[in-house]
C-alpha positions as CSV (number, residue, x, y, z in Angstrom):
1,X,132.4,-84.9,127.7
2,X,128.6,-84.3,127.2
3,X,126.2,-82.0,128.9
4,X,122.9,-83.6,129.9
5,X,120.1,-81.2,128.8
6,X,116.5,-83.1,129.3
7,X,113.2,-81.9,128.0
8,X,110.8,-81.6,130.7
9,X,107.5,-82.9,130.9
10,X,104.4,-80.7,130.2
11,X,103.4,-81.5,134.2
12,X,106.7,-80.5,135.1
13,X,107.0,-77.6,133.0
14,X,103.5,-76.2,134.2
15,X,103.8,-72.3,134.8
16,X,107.1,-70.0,134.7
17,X,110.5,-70.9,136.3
18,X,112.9,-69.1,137.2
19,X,115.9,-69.7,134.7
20,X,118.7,-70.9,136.3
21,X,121.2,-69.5,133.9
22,X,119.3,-66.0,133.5
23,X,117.5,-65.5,136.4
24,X,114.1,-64.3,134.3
25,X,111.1,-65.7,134.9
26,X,110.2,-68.1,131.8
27,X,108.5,-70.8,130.6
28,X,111.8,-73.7,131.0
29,X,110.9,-76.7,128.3
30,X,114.1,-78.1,129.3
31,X,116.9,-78.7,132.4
32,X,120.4,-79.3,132.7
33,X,122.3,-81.1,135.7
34,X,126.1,-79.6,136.3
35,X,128.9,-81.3,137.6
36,X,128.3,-84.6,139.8
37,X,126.5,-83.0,142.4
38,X,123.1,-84.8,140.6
39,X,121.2,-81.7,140.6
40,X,119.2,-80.3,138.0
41,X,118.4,-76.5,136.5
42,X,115.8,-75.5,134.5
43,X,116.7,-72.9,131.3
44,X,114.9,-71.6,129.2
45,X,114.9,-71.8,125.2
46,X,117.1,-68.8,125.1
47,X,119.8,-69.7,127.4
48,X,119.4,-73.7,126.1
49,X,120.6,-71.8,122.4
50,X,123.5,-70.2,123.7
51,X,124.4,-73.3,125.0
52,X,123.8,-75.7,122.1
53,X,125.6,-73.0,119.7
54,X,128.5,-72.6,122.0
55,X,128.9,-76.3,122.1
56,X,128.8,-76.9,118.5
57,X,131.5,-74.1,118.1
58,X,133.9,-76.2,120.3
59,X,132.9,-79.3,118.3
60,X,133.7,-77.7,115.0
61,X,137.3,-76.3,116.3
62,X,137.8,-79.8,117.7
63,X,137.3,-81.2,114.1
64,X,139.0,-78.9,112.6
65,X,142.0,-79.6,115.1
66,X,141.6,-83.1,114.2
67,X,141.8,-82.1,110.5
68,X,138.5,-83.1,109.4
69,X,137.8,-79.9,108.4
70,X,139.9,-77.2,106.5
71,X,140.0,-73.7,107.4
């Protein structure tokens, strides 16, 4: 299953957003869309790390589960 994160463009970055995930003020270089509903949040770089490390924590259990790596 992925999770669409897009870098924004510098027009449509412009000024501080609101993060979506935080709810601070911030300058949000990038946006995700969850679920179906076609909608898109902007993050900022903080929250967008959280989410990248988080996701490659789940990929490394998944390959250890597939034995690809030993523990």
């Amino acid at each position: 299953q992925t999770l669409p994160l897009v870098k924004v463009s510098a027009e449509e970055c412009g000024g501080p957003k609101q993060c979506a995930l935080s709810g601070l003020p911030r300058t949000c270089k990038h946006r995700i869309m969850l679920g179906d509903s076609g909608n898109y949040y902007y993050i900022s770089p903080s929250c967008r790390a959280r989410i990248t490390a988080v996701c490659n924590f789940f990929t490394y259990i998944r390959y250890i589960q597939q034995g690809l790596v030993r523990q």
